[in-house]
TORNUGU-479332 format. One record per residue (C-alpha): x, y, z; residue in three letters. Coordinates in steps of 0.2 Angstrom, whole numbers, padded with zeros to 4 digits, always signed. Layout:
// TORNUGU-479332
XYZALA ...
This chain:
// TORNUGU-479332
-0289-0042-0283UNK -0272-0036-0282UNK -0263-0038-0267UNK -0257-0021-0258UNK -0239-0018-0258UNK -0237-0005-0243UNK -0222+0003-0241UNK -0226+0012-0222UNK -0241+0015-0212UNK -0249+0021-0196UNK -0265+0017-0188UNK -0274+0029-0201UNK -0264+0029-0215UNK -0252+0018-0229UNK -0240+0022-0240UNK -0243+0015-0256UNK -0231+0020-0274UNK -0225+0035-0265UNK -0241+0041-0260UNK -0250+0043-0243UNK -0268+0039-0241UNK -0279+0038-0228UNK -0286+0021-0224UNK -0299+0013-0218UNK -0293-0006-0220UNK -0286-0020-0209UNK -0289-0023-0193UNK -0280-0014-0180UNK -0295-0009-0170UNK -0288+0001-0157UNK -0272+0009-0165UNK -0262-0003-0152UNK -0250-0009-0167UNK -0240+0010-0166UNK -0244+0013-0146UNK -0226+0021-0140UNK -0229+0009-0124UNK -0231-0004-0135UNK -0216-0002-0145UNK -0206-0001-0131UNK -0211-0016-0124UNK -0205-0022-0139UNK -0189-0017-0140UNK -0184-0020-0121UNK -0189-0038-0127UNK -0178-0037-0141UNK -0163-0033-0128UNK -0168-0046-0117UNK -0173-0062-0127UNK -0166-0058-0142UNK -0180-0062-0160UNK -0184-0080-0153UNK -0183-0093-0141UNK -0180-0105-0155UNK -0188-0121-0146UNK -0203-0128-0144UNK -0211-0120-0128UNK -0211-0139-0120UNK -0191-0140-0122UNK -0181-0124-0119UNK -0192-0111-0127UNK -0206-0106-0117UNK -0202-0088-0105UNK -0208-0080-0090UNK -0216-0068-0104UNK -0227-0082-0111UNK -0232-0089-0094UNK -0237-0070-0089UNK -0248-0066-0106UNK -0259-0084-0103UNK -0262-0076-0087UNK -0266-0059-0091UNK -0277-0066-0108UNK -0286-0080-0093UNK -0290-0064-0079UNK -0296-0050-0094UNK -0307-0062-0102UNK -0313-0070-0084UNK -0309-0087-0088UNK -0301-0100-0080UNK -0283-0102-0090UNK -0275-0097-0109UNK -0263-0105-0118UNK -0252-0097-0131UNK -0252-0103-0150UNK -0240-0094-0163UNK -0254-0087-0171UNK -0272-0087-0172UNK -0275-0100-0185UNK -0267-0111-0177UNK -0274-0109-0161UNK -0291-0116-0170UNK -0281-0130-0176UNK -0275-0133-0157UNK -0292-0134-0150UNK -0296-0145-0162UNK -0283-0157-0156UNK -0285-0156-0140UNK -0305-0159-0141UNK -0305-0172-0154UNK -0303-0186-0139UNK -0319-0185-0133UNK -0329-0174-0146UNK -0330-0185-0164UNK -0341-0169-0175UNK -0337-0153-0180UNK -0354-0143-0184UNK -0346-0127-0192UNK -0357-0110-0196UNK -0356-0110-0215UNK -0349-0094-0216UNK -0335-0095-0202UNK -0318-0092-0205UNK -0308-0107-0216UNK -0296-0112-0201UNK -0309-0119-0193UNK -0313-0131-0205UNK -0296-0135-0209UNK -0291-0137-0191UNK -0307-0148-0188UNK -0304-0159-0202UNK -0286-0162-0202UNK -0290-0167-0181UNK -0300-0179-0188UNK -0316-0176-0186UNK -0332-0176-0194UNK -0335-0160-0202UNK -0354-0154-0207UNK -0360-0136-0209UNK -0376-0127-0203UNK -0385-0112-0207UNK -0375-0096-0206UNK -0382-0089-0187UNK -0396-0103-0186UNK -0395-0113-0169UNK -0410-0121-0175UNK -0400-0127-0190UNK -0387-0133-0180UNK -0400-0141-0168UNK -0406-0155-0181UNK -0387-0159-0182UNK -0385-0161-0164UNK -0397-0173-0161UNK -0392-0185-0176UNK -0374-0185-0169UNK -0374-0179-0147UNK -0370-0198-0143UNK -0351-0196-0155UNK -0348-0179-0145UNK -0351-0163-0152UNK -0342-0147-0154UNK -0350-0132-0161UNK -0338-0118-0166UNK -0342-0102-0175UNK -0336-0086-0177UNK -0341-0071-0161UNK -0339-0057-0174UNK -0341-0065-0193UNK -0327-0049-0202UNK -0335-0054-0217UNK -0351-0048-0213UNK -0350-0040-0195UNK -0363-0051-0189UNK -0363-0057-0170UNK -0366-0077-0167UNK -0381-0081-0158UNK -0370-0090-0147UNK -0383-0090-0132UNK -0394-0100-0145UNK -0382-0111-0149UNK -0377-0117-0130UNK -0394-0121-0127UNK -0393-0133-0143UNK -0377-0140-0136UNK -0377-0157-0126UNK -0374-0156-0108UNK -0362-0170-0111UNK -0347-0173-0122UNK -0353-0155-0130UNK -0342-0138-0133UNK -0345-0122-0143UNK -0329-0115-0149UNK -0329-0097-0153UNK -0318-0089-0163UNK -0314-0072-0156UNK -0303-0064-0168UNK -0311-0049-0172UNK -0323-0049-0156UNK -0307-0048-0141UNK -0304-0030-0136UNK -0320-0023-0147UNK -0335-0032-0140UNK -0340-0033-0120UNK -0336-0022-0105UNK -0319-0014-0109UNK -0317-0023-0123UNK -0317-0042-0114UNK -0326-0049-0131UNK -0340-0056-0138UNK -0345-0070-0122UNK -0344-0055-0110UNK -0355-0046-0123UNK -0369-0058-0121UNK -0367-0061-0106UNK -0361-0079-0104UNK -0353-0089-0092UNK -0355-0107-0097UNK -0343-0122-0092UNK -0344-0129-0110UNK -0337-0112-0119UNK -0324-0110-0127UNK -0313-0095-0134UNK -0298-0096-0147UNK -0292-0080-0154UNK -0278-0069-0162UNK -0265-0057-0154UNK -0266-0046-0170UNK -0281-0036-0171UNK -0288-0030-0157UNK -0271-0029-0146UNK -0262-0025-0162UNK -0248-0039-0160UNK -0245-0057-0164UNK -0250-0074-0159UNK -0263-0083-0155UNK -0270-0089-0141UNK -0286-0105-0132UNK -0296-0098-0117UNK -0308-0106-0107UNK -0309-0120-0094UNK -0293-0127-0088UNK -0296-0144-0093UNK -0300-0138-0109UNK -0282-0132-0107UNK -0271-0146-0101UNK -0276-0155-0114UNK -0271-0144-0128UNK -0254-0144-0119UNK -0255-0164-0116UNK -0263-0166-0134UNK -0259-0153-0145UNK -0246-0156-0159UNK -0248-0140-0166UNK -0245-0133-0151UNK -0231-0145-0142UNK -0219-0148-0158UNK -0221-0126-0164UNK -0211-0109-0157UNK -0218-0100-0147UNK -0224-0079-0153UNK -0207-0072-0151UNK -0203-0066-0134UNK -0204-0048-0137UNK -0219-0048-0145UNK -0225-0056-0132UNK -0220-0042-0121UNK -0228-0029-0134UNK -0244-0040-0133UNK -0245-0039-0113UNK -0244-0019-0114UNK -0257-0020-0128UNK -0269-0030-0114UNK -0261-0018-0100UNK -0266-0002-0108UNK -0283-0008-0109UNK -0286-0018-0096UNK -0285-0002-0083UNK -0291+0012-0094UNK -0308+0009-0106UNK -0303+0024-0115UNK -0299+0017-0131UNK -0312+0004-0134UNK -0324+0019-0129UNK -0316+0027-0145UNK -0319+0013-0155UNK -0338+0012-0151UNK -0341+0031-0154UNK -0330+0031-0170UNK -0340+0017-0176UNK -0359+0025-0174UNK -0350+0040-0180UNK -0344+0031-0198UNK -0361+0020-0197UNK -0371+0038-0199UNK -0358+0044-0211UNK -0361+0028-0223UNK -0381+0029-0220UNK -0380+0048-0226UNK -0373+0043-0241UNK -0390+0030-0243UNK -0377+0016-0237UNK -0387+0005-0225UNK -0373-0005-0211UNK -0379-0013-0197UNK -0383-0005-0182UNK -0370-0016-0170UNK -0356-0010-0161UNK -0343-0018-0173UNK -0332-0007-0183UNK -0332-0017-0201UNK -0344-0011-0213UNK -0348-0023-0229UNK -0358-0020-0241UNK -0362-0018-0260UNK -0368-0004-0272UNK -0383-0006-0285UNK -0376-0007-0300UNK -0363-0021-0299UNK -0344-0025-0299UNK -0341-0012-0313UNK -0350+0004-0304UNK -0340-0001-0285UNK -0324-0002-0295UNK -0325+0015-0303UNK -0330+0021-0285UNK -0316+0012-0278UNK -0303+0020-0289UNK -0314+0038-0287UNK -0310+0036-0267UNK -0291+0033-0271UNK -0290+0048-0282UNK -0297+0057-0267UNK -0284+0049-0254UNK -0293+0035-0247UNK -0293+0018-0248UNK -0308+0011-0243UNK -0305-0007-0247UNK -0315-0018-0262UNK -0311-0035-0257UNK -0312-0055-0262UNK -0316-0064-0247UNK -0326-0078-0242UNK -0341-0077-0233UNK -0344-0058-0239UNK -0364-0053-0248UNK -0355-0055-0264UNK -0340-0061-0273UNK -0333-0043-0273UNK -0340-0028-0258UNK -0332-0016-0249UNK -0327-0022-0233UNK -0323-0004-0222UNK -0314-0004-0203UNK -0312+0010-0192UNK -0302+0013-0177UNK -0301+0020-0163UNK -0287+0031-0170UNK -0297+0040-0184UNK -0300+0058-0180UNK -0319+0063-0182UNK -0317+0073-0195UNK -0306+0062-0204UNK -0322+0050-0206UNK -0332+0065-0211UNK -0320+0063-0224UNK -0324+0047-0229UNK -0343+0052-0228UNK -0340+0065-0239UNK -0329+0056-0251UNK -0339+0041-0254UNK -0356+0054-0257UNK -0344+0063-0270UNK -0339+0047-0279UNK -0357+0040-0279UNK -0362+0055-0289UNK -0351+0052-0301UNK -0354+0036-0303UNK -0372+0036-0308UNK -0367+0049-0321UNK 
């Protein structure tokens, strides 16, 4: 798959060799990346600190900005206390840290993002897969290993497949004692729960043993990452963390663009209410076309076409000659080496979905030709 080279773009479209198309790709959910508020928090940031603190957040590089945005991610989410990581990889890598003390496993979905892994293994601890959204998979696991301490971590919205964990089924697997579910809320924050508060509000959970990492840059459209949960679970990622004690810090006015981001949301619904309704709208769009999605309100839509690789590609190409770029991805954890893996926003117009609807039927005609 070649890699994109864009040369400008706004929440619904790119630039690509001179040409604008309208896209449904990436991951900026609620069109928060190009907000004019959030742009100029961003550049009052710039004239106050400058592009970086240049230290360590434990020396001289942490801000007022950065102690504000872990209080405003802790209050939207309802949890007890956040803490900030450069981005969101590595806030997988910092939890890791900070649990591997008391918690010796790491049972990983088998489809989860690959940061998790990584962070859990190079934290040192034992790493072992379960079924892809089986607790009872995960269960067998736990009972071979509770006595070592066992942490759980998953993705809350799998992108490669929009599924939502079964994370209710997973906490009652987890032991009472020495026992933590991680969930990795990257593409869950500011789509899933009330207002957008993510996928544990979504179910419903309020459980002393969750816990949340997450990026900056999907749903709120910035950058960064950032741990939520209980504050224990906090200190000791700023005690314990290497990753997060010896890094900068998100630079300061992003940091500023990112708590706009949370502001805009956190007092007006509007936008993720937009999210939802585009994405039964693209869902019914795709099923007229005899695509079946699933039925959740998650706005990423994988699939594959009968016929193979050679028939999606020609429909690929047919949707760029149409000016869309609907995207045919390589990515792990996807229903086959190569789908289509299609976002939309809360940006999109209604009838530029129709379009898409009407563009995909077009090129599927013509593919079975």
């Amino acid at each position: 798959m070649a890699r994109l080279s864009v040369e400008s773009s706004t929440s619904t479209t790119l630039v690509m060799d001179g040409r604008e198309v309208l896209a449904f790709a990436g991951c900026n959910y609620l069109g928060l990346a190009q907000h004019p508020a959030v742009l100029a928090a961003a550049a009052e940031g710039l004239g106050r600190f400058g592009i970086s603190t240049t230290a360590s957040r434990e020396t001289t590089g942490n801000t007022v900005v950065h102690d504000a945005l872990e209080r405003d991610l802790a209050a939207f989410t309802r949890q007890d206390a956040a803490i900030l990581l450069a981005e969101g990889y590595t806030a997988n890598f910092a939890v890791a840290q900070g649990l591997v003390p008391t918690h010796g496993i790491a049972l990983v979905d088998a489809k989860a993002h690959r940061s998790i892994r990584n962070a859990a293994t190079a934290a040192g601890m034992q790493v072992m897969e379960y079924e892809h959204l089986n607790p009872d998979s995960a269960a067998w696991l736990v009972r071979q290993y509770a006595d070592q301490g066992v942490a759980i971590f998953t993705d809350g919205i799998f992108a490669a497949d929009g599924a939502i964990a079964p994370l209710e089924g997973l906490l009652r697997v987890l032991p009472s004692r020495r026992g933590t579910l991680v969930v990795d809320d990257c593409h869950g924050l500011c789509v899933m729960g009330e207002g957008g508060r993510g996928t544990v509000n979504h179910l419903g959970l309020d459980d002393p043993r969750l816990c949340i990492t997450t990026t900056l840059a999907k749903g709120l459209g910035c950058y960064g990452g950032a741990v939520i949960g209980r504050q224990m679970l906090v200190d000791s990622i700023r005690e314990g963390s290497d990753v997060y004690r010896r890094s900068t810090p998100v630079p300061t006015p992003i940091a500023m663009a990112a708590r706009a981001a949370l502001g805009i949301i956190a007092t007006d619904s509007a936008l993720v209410d937009t999210l939802r309704a585009n994405t039964d709208r693209c869902r019914e769009a795709l099923g007229r076309c005899g695509i079946g999605v699933h039925g959740d309100p998650v706005p990423v839509f994988t699939f594959v076409l009968d016929g193979g690789i050679t028939r999606m590609e020609r429909v690929h190409a047919d949707l760029r000659d149409q000016g869309i770029y609907a995207p045919l991805i390589e990515y792990p954890g996807g229903p086959s080496p190569r789908y289509f893996r299609l976002t939309v926003t809360a940006s999109h117009r209604a009838e530029q979905i129709d379009r898409l609807g009407e563009a995909f039927a077009s090129a599927l005609q013509l593919s079975a030709c």
